[in-house]
SEZA-785997 format. One record per residue: residue in one letter; residue number from 1; x, y negated, z of N, C-alpha, C in turn; chain. Coordinates in nm, 4 decimals. Layout:
% residues N
NODE   dofi   semi        nxx        nyy        nzz       caxx       cayy       cazz        cxx        cyy        czz   fivo
NODE      A    NUM          X          Y          Z          X          Y          Z          X          Y          Z      A
...
This chain:
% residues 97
NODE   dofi   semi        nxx        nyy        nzz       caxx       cayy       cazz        cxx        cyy        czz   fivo
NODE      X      1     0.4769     2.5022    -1.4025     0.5569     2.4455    -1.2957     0.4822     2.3267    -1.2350      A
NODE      X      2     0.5209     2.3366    -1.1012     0.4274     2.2130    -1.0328     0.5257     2.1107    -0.9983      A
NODE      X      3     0.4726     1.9688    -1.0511     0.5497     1.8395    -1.0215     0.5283     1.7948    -0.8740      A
NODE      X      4     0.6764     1.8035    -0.8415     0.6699     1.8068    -0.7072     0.6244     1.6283    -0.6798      A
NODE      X      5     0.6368     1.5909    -0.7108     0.5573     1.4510    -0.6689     0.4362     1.4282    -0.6764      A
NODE      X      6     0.3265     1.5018    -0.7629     0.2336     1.4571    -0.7222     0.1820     1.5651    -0.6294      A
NODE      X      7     0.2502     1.6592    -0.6468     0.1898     1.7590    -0.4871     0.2424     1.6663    -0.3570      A
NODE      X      8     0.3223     1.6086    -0.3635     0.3888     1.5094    -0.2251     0.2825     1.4367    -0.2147      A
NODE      X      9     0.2661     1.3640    -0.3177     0.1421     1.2307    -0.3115    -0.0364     1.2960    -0.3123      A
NODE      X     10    -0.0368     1.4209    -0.3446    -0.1736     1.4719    -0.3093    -0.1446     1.5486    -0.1718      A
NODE      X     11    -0.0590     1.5300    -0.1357    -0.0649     1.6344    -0.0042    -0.0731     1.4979     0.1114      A
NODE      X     12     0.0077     1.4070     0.0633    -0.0592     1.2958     0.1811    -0.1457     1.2178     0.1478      A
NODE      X     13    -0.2647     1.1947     0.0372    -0.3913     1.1845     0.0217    -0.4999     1.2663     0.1451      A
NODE      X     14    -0.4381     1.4239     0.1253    -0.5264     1.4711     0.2374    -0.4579     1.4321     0.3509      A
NODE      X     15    -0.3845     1.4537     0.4143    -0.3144     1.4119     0.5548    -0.3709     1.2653     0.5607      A
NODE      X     16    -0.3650     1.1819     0.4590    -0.4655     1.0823     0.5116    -0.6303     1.0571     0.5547      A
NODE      X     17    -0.6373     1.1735     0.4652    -0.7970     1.1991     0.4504    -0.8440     1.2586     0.6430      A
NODE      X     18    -0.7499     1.3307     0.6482    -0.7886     1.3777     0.7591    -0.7709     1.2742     0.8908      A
NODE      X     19    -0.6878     1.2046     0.9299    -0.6256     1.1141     0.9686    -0.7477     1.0242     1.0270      A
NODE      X     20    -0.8004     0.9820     0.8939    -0.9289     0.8425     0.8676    -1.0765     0.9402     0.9192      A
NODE      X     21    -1.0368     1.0894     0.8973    -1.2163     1.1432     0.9700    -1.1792     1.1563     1.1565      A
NODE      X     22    -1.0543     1.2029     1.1565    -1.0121     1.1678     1.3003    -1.0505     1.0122     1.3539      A
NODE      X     23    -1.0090     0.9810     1.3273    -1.0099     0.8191     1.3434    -1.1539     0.7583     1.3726      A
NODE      X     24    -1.2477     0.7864     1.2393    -1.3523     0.7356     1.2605    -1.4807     0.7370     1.2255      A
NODE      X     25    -1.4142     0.9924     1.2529    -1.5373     1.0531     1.2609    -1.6093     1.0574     1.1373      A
NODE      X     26    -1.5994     1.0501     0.9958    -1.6688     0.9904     0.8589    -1.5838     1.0348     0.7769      A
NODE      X     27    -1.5935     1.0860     0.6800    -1.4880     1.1011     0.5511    -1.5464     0.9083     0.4374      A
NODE      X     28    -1.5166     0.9468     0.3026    -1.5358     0.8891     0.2504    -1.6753     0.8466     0.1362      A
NODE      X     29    -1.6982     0.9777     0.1772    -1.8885     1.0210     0.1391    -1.9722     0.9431     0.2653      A
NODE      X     30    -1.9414     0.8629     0.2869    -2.0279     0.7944     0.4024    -2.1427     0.6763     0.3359      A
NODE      X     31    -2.2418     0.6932     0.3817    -2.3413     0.6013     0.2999    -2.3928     0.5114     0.3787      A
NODE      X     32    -2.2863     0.4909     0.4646    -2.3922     0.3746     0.5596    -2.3077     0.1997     0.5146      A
NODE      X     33    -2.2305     0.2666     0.4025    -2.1936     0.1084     0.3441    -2.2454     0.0626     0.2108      A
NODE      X     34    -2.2300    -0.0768     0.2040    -2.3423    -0.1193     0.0855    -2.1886    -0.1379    -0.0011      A
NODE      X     35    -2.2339    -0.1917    -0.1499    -2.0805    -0.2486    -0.2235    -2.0706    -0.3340    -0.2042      A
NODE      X     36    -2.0535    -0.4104    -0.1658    -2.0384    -0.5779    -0.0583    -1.9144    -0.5012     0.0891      A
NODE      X     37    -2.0007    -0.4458     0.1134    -1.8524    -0.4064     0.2357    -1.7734    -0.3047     0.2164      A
NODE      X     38    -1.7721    -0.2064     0.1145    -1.6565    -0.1400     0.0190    -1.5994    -0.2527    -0.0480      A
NODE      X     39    -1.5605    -0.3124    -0.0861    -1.5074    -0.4351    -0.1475    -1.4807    -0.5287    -0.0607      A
NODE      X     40    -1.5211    -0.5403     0.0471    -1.4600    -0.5700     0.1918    -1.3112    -0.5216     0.2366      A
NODE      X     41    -1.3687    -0.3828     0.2128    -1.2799    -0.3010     0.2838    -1.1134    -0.2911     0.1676      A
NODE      X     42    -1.2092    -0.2954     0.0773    -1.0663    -0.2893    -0.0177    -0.9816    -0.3987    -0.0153      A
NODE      X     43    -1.0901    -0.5154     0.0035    -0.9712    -0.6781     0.0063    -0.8486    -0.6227     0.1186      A
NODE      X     44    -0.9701    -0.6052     0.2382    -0.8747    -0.6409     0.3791    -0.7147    -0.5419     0.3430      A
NODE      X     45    -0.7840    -0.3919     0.2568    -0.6755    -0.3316     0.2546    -0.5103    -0.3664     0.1423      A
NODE      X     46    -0.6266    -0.4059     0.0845    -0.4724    -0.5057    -0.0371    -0.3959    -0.6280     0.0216      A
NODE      X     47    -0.5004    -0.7279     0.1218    -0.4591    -0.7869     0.2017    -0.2932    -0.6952     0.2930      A
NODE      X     48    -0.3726    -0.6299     0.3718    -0.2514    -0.5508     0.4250    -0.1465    -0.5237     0.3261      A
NODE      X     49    -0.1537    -0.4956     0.2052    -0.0485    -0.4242     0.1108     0.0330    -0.5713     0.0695      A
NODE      X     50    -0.0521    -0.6701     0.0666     0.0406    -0.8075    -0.0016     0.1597    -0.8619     0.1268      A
NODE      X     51     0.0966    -0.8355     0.2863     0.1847    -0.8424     0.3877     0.3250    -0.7159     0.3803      A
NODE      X     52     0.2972    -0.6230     0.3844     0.4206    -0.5183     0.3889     0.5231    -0.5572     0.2246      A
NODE      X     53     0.4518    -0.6160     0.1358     0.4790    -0.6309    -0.0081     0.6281    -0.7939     0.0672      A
NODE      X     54     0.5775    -0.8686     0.1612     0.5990    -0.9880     0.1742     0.7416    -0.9294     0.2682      A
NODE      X     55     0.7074    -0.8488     0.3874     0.7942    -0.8007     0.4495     0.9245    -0.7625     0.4003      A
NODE      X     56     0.8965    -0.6700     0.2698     0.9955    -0.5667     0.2250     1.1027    -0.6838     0.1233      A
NODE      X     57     1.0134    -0.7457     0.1029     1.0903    -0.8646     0.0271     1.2244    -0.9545     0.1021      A
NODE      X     58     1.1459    -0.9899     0.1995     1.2378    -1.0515     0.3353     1.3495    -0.9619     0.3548      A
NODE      X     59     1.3270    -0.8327     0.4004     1.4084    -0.7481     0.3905     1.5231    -0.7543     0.2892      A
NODE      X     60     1.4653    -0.7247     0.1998     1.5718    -0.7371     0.0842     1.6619    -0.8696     0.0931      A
NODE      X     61     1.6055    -0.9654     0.0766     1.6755    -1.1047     0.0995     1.7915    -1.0820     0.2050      A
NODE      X     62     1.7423    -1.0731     0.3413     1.8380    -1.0240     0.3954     1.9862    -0.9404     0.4081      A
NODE      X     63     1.9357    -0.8510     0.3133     2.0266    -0.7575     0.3021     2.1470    -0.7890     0.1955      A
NODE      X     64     2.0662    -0.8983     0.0916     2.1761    -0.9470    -0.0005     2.2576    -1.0528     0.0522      A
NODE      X     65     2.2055    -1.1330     0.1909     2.2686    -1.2032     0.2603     2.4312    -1.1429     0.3648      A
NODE      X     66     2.3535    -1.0551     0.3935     2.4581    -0.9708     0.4353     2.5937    -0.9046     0.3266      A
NODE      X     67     2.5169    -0.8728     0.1971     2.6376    -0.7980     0.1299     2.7005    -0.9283     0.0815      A
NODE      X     68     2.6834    -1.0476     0.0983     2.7853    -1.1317     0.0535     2.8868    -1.1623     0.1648      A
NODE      X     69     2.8233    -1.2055     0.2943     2.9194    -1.1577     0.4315     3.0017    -1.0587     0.4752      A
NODE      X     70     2.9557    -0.9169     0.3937     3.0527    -0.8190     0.4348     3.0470    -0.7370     0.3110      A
NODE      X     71     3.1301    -0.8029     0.1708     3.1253    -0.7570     0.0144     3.2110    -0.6609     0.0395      A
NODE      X     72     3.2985    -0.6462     0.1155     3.4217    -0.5427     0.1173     3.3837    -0.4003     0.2094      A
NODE      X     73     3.2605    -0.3966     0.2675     3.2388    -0.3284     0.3845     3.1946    -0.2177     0.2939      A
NODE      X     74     3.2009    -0.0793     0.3267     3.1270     0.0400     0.2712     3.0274     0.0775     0.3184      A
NODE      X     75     2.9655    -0.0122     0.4096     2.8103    -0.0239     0.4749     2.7522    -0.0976     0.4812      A
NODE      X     76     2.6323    -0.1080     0.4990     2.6035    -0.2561     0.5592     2.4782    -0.2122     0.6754      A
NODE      X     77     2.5000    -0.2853     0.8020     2.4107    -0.2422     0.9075     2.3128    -0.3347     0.9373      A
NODE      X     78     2.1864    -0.3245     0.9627     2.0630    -0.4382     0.9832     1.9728    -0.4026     1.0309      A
NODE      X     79     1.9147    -0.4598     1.1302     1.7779    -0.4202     1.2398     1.8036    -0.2571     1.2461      A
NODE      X     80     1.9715    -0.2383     1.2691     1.9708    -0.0785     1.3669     2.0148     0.0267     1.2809      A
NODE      X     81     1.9649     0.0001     1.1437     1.9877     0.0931     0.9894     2.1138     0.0732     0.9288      A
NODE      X     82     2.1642     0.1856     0.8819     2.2941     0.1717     0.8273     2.2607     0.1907     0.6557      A
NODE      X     83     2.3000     0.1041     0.5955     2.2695     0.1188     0.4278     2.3796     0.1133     0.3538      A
NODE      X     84     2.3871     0.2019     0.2589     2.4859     0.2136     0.1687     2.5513     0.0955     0.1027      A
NODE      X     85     2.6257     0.0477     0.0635     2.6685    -0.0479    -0.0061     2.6158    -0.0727    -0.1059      A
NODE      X     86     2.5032    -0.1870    -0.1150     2.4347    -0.2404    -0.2197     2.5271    -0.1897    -0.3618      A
NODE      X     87     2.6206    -0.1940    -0.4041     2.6402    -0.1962    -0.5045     2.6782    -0.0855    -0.5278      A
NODE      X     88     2.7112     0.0470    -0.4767     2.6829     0.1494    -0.4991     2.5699     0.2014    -0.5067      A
NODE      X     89     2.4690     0.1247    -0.4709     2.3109     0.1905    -0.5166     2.3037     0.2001    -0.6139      A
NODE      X     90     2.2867     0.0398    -0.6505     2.2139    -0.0191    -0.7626     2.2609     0.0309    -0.8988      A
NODE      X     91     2.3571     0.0782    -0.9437     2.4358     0.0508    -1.0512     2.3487     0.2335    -1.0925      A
NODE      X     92     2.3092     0.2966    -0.9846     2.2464     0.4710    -1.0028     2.1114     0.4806    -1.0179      A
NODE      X     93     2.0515     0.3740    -1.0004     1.9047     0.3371    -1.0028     1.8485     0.2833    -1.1691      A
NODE      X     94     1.7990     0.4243    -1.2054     1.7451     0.3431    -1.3886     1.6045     0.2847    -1.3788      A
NODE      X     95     1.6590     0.1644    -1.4282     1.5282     0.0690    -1.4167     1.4619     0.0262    -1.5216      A
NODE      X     96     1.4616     0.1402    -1.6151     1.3726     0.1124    -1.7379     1.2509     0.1642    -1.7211      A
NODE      X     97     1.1858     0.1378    -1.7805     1.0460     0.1501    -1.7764     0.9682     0.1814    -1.9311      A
């Protein structure tokens, strides 16, 4: 049996793969970089990941701001999105590890 998640997550590996030779003509076998600017490339890209990391956070904040403003509501609506009632999520979400 095939785990459907990592076929999800290898299937948009390639959709990215393809994406980045569109883009800029090169797969990842490209040798015109030294390891000084692969390690470039990786900062700038974790860089990017610590911003969306910073975003999603805000987000969240937000949203707990809201479920204290509208604790009784069976929704809660924000930048356009309608979200379930925080506390009907959370309580279905196993967070062990």
């Amino acid at each position: 049996m095939k785990d459907k998640i990592v076929t999800a997550v290898t299937d948009k590996f390639q959709d990215r793969s393809e994406v980045g030779q569109k883009k800029y003509g090169t797969s990842l076998e490209r040798d015109d970089l030294n390891l000084l600017e692969w390690l470039n490339h990786l900062q700038e890209e974790l860089m990017d990941a610590t911003l969306y990391v910073e975003k999603l956070k805000q987000e969240i904040q937000s949203l707990n701001i809201e479920k204290e403003s509208y604790a009784n509501a069976d929704k809660i609506t924000h930048n356009g999105f309608v979200y379930i009632k925080y506390d009907d999520i959370i309580p279905k979400i196993n967070l062990e590890l």
